[in-house]
C-alpha positions in Angstrom: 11.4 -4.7 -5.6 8.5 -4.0 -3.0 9.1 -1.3 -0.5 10.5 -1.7 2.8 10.0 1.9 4.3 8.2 4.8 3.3 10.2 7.8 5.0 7.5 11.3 5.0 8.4 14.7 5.4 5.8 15.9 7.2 7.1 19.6 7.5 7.4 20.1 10.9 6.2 18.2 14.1 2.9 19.9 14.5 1.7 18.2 10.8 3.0 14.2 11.6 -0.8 13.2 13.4 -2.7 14.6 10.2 0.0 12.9 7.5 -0.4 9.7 10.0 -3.8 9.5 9.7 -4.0 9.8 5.8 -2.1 7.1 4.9 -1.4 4.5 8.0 -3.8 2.4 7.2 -3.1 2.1 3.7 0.5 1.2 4.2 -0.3 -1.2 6.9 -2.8 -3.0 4.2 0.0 -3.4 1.8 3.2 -4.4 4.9 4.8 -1.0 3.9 6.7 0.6 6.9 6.3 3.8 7.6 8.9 6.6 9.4 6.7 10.3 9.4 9.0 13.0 10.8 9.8 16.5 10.4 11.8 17.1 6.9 15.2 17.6 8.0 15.1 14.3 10.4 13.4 12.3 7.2 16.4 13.6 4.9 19.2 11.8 7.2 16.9 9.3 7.9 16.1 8.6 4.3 19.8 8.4 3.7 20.9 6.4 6.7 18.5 3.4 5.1 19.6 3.7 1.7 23.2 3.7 2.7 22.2 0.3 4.3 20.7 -1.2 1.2 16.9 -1.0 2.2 14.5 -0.2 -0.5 13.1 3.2 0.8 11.2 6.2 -0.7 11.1 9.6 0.1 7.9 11.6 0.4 7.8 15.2 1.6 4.4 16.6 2.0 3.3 20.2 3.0 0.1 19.9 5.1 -2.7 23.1 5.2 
């Protein structure tokens, strides 16, 4: 099944610009939606959609 949402980790608040501006474009190219928030919100947030039956993936990425 294609993706609905892409749900990223970005660490913490000060990281979600640089993570957004990595991969936006390419998920806008392929109608991907994308949720980039610190990692403890995309955990429950992650969960929330799977609970409602959306096809969602996880990514948690540590920015330097």
């Amino acid at each position: 099944p294609k993706i609905d949402v892409l749900v990223v980790g970005a660490g913490d608040k000060k990281n979600i610009d640089k993570v957004r501006h990595r991969i936006a474009g390419f998920l806008r190219e392929h109608k991907v939606g994308l949720e980039i928030m610190d990692t403890e919100d995309a955990i429950s947030t992650f969960n929330f959609l799977n609970a409602e039956g959306r096809y969602v993936v996880a990514f948690i990425t540590f920015v330097s």
